[in-house]
KOLVO-58909 format. One record per atom (N, C-alpha, C, O): residue number from 1; atom name; y, x, z. Coordinates in nm, 3 decimals, decimal comma. Each point is the difference from the previous one (the first is absolute). Layout:
+-----+------+---------+---------+---------+
: seq : atom :       y :       x :       z :
+-----+------+---------+---------+---------+
: NUM :   CA :       Y :       X :       Z :
...
+-----+------+---------+---------+---------+
This chain:
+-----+------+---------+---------+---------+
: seq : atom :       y :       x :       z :
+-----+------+---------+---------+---------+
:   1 :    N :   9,317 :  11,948 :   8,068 :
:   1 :   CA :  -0,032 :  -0,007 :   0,140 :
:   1 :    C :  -0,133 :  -0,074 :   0,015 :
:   1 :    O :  -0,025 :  -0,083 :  -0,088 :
:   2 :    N :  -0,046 :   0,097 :   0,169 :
:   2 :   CA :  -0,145 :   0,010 :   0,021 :
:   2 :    C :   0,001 :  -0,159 :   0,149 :
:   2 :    O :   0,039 :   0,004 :   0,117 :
:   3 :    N :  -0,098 :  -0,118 :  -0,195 :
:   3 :   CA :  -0,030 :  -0,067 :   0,111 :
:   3 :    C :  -0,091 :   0,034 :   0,115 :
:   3 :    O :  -0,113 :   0,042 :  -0,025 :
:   4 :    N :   0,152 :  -0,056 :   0,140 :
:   4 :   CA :  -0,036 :   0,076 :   0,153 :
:   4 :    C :  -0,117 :  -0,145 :   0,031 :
:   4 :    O :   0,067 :  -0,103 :  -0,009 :
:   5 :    N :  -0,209 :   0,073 :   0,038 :
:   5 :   CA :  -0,071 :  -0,069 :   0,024 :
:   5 :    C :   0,026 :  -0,009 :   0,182 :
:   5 :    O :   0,004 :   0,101 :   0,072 :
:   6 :    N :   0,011 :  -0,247 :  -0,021 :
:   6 :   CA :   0,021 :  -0,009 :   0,130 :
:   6 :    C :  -0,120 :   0,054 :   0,114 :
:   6 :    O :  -0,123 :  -0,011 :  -0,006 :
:   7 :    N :   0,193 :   0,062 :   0,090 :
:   7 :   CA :  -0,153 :   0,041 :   0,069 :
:   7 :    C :  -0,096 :  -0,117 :   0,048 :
:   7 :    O :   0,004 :  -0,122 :   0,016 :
:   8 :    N :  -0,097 :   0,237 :  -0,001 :
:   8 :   CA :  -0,095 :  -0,102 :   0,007 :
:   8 :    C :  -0,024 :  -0,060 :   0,206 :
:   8 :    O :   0,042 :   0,053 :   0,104 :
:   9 :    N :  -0,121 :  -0,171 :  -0,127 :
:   9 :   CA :  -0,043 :  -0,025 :   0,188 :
:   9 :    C :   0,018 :   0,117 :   0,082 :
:   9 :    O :   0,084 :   0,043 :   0,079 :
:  10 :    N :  -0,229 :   0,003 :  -0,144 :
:  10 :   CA :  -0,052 :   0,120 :   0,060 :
:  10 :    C :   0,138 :   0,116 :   0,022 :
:  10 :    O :   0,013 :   0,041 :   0,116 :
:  11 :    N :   0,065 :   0,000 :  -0,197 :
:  11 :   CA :   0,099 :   0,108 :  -0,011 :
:  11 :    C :   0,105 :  -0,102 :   0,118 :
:  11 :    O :   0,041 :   0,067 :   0,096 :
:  12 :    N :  -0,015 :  -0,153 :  -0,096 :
:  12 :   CA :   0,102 :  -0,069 :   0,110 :
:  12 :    C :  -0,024 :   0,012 :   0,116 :
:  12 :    O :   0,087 :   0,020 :   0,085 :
:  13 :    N :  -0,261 :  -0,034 :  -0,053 :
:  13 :   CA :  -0,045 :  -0,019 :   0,095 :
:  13 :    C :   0,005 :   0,123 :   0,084 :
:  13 :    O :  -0,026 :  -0,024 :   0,118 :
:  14 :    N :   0,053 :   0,146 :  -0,145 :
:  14 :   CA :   0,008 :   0,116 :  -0,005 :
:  14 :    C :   0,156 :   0,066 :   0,092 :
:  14 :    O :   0,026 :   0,100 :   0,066 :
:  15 :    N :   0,051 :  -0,227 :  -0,114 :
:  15 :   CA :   0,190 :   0,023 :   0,075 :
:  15 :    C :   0,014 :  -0,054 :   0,124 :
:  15 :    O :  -0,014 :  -0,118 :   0,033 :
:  16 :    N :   0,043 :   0,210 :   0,031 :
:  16 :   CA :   0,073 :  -0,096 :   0,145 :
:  16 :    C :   0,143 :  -0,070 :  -0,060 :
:  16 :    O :   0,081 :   0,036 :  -0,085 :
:  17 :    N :  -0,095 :  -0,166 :   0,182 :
:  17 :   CA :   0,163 :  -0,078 :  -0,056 :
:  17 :    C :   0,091 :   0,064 :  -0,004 :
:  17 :    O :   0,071 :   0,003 :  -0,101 :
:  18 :    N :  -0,048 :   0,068 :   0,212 :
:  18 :   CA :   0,129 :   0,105 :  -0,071 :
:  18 :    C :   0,049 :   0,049 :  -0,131 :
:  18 :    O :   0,109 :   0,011 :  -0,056 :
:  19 :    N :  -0,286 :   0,025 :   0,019 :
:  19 :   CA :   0,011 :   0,076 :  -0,121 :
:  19 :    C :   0,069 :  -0,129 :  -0,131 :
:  19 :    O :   0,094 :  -0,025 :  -0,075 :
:  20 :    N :  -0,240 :  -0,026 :   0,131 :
:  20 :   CA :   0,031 :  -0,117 :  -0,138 :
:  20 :    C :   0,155 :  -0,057 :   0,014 :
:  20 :    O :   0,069 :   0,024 :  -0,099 :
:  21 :    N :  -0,018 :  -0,079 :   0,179 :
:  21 :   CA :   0,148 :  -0,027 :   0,011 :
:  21 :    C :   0,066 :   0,064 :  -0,098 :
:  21 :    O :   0,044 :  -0,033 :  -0,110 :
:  22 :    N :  -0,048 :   0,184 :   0,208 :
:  22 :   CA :   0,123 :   0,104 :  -0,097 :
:  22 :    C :  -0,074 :   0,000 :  -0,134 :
:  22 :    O :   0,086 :  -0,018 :  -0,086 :
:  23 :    N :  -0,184 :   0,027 :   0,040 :
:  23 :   CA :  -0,071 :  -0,003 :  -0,141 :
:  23 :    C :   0,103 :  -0,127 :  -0,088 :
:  23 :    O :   0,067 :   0,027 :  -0,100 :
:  24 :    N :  -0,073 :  -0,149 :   0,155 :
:  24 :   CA :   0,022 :  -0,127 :  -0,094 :
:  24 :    C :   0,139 :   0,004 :  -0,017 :
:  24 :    O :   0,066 :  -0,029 :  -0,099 :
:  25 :    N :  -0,015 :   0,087 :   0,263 :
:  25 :   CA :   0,154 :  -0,007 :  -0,095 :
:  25 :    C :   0,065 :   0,104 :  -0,068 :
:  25 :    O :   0,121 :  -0,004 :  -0,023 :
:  26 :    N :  -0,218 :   0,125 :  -0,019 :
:  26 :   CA :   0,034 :   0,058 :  -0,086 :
:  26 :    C :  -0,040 :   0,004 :  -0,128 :
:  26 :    O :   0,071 :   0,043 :  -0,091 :
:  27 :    N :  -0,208 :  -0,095 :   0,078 :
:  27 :   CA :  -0,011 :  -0,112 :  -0,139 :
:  27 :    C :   0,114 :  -0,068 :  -0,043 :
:  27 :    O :   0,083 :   0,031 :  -0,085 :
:  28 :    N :  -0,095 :  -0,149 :   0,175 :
:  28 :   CA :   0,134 :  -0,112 :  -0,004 :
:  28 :    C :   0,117 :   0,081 :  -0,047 :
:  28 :    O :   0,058 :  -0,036 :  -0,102 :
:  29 :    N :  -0,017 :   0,145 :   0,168 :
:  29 :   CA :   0,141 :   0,053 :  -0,035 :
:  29 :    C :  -0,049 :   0,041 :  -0,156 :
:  29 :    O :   0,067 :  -0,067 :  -0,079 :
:  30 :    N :  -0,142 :   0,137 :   0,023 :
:  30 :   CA :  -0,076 :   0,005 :  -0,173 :
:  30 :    C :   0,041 :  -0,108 :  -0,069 :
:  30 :    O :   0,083 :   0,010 :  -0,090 :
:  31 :    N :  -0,123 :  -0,092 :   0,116 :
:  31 :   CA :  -0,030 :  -0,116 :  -0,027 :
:  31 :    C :   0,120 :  -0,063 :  -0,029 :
:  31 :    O :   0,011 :  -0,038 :  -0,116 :
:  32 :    N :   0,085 :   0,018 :   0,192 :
:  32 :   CA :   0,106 :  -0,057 :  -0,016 :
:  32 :    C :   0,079 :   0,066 :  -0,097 :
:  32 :    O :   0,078 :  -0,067 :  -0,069 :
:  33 :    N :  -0,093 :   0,249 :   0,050 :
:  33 :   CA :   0,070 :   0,056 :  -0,073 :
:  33 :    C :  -0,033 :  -0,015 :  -0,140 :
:  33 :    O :   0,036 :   0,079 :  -0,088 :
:  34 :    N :  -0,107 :  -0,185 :   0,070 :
:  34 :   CA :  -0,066 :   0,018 :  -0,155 :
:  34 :    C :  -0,145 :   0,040 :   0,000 :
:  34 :    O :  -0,066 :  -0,078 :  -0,069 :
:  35 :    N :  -0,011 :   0,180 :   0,125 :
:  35 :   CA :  -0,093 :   0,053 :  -0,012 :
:  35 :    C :  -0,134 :  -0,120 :  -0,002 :
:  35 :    O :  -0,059 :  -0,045 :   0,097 :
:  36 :    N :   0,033 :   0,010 :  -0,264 :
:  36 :   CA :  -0,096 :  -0,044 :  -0,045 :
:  36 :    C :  -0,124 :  -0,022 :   0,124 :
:  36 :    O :  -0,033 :  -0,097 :   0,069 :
:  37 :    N :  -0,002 :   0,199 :  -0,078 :
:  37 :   CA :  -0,140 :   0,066 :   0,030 :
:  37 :    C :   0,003 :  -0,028 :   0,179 :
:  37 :    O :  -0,097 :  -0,003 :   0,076 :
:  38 :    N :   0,203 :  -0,010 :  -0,051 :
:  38 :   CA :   0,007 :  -0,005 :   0,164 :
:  38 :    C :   0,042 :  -0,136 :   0,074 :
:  38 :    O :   0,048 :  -0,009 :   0,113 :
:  39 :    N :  -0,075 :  -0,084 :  -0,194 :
:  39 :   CA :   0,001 :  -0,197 :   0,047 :
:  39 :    C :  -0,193 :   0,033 :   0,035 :
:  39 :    O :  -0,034 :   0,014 :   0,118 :
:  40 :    N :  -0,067 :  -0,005 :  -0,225 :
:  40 :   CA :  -0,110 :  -0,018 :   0,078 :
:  40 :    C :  -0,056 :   0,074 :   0,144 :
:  40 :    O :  -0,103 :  -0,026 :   0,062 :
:  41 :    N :   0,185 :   0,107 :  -0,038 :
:  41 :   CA :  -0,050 :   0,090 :   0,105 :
:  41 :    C :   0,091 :  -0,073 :   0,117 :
:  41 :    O :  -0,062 :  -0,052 :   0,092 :
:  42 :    N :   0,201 :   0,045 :  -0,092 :
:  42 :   CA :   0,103 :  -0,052 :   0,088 :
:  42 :    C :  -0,087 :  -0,123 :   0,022 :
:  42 :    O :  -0,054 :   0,011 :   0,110 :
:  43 :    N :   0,022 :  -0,113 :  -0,165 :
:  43 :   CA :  -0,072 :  -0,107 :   0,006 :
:  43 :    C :  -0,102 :   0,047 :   0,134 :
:  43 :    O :   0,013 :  -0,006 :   0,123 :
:  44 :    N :  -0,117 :   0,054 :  -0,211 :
:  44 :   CA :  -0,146 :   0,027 :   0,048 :
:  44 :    C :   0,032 :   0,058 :   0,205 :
:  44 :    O :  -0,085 :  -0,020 :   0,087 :
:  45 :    N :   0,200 :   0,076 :  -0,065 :
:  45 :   CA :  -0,003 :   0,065 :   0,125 :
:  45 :    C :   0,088 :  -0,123 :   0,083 :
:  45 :    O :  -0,024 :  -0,021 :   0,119 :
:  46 :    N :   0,129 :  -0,060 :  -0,194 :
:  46 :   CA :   0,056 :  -0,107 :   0,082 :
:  46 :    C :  -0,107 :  -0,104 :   0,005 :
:  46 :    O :   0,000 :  -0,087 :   0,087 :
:  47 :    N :  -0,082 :   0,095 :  -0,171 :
:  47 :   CA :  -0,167 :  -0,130 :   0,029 :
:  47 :    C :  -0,021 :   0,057 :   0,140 :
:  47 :    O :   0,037 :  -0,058 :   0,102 :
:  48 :    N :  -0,109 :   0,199 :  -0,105 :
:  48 :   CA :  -0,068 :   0,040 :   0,081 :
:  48 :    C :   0,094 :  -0,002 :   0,150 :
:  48 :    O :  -0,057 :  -0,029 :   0,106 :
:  49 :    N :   0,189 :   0,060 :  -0,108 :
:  49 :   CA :   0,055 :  -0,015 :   0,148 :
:  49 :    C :   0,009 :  -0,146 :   0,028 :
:  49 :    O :  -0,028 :  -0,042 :   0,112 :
:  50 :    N :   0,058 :  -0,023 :  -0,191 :
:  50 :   CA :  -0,007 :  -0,166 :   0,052 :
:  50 :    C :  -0,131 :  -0,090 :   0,043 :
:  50 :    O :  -0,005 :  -0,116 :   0,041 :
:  51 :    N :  -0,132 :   0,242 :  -0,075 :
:  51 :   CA :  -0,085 :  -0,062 :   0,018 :
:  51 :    C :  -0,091 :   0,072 :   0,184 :
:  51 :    O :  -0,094 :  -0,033 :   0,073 :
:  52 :    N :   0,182 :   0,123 :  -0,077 :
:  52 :   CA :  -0,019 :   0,060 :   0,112 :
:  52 :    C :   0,051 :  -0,035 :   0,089 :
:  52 :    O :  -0,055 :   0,018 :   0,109 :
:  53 :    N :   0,171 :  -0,078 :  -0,115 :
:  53 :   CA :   0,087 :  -0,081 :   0,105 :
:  53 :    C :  -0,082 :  -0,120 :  -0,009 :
:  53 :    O :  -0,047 :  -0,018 :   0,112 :
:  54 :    N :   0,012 :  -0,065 :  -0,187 :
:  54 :   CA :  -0,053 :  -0,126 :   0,027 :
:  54 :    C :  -0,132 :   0,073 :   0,091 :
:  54 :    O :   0,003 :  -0,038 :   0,118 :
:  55 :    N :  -0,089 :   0,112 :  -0,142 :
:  55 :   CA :  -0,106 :   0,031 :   0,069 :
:  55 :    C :   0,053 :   0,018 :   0,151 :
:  55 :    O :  -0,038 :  -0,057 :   0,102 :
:  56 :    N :   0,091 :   0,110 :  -0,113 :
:  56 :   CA :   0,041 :   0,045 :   0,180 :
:  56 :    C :   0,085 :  -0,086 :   0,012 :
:  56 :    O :   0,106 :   0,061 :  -0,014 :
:  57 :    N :  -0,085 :  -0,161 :   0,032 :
:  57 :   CA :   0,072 :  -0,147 :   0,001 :
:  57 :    C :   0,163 :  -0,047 :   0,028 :
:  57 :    O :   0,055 :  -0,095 :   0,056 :
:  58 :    N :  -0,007 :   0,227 :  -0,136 :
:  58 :   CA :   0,174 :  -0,033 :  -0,004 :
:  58 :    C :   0,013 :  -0,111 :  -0,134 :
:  58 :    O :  -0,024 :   0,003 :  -0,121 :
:  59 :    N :   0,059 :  -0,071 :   0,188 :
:  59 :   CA :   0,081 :  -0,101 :  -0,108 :
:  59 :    C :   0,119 :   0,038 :  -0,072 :
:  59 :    O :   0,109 :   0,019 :   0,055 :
:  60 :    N :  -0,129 :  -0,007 :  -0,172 :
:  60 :   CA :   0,095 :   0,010 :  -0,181 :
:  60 :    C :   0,152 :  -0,037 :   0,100 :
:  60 :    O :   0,078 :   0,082 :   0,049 :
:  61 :    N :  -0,074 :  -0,204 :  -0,043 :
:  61 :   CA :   0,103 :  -0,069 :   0,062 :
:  61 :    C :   0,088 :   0,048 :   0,134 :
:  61 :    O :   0,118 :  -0,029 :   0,020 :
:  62 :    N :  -0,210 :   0,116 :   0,073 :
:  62 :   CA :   0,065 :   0,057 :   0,085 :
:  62 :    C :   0,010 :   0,119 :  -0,006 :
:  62 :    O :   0,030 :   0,039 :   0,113 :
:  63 :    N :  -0,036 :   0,035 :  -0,174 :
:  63 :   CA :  -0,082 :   0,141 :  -0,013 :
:  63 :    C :   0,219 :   0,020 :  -0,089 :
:  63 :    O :   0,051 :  -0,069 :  -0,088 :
:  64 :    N :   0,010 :   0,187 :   0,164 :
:  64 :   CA :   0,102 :   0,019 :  -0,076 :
:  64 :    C :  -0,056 :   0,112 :  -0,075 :
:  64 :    O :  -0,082 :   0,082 :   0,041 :
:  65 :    N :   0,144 :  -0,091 :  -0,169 :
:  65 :   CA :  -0,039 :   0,115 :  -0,133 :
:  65 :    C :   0,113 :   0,060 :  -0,015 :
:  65 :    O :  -0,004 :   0,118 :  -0,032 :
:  66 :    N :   0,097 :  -0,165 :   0,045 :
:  66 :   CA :   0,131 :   0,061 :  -0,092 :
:  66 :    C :   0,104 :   0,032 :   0,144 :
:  66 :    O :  -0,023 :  -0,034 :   0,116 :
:  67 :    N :   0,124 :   0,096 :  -0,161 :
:  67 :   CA :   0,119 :   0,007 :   0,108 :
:  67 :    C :   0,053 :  -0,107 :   0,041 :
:  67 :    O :   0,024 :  -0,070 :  -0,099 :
:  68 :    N :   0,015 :   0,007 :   0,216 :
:  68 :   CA :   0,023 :  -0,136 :   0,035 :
:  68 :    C :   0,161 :  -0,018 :  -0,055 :
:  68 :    O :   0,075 :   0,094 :  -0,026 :
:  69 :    N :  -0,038 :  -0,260 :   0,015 :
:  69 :   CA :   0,092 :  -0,030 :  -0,087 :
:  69 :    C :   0,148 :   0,004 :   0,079 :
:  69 :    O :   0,043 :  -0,032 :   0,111 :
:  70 :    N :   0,009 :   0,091 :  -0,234 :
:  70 :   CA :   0,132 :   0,061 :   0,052 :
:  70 :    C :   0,050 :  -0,143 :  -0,064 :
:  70 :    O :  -0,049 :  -0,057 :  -0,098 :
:  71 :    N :   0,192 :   0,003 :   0,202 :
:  71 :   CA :   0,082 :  -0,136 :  -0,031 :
:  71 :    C :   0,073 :   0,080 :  -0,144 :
:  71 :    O :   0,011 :   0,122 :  -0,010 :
:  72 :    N :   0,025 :  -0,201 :  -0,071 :
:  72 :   CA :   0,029 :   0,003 :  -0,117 :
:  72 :    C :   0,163 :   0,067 :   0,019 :
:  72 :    O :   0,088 :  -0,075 :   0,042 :
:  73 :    N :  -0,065 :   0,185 :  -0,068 :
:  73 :   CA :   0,215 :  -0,003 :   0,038 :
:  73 :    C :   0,072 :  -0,036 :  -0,162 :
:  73 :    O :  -0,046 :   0,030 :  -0,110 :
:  74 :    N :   0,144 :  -0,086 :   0,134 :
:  74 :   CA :   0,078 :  -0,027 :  -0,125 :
:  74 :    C :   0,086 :   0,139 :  -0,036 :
:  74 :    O :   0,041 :   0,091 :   0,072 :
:  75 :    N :  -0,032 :  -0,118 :  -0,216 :
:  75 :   CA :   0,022 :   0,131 :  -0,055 :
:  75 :    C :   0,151 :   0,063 :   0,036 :
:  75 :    O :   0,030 :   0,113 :  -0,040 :
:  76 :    N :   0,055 :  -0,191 :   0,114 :
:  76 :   CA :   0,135 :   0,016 :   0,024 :
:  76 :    C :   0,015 :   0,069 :   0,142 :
:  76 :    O :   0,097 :   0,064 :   0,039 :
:  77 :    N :  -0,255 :  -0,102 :   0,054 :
:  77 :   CA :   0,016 :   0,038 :   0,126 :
:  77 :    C :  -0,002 :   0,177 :   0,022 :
:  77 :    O :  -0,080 :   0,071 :  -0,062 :
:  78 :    N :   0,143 :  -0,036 :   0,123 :
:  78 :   CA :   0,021 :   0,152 :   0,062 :
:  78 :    C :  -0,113 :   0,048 :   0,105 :
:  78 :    O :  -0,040 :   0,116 :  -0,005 :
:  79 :    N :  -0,015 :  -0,215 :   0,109 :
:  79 :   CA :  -0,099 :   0,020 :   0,073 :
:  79 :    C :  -0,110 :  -0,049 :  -0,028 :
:  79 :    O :  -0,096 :   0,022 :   0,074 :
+-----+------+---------+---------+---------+
């Protein structure tokens, strides 16, 4: 398997956030599966959205990323 070189500025600069979004977390999903070659790229596009949010001035800290947190249920509960 053939290491994948991260894109470059210029090639990022190129995505609307949308794009890049759905781009990183389908790296990321690579990435997690093992796929060598797909940590520098998953990387290179979660740099670039975190640096786009800091530019347009959402704060890391407020900014929700993930699905919001479900209360924990114990494994015995039915509901």
């Amino acid at each position: 398997m053939t290491m994948m070189p991260p894109p470059s500025a210029q090639q990022l600069s190129m995505l609307e956030d949308s794009e890049l979004s759905d781009l990183a977390a389908l790296w990321r999903k690579q990435a997690s599966r093992g796929v060598r070659s797909a940590f520098g790229v998953a990387h290179a596009l979660e740099a670039e959205c975190r640096r786009r949010l800091r530019e347009n001035g959402v704060h890391l800290h407020t900014q929700v990323m993930y699905a919001p947190h479900q209360p924990a249920r114990h494994w015995w509960s039915w509901r």
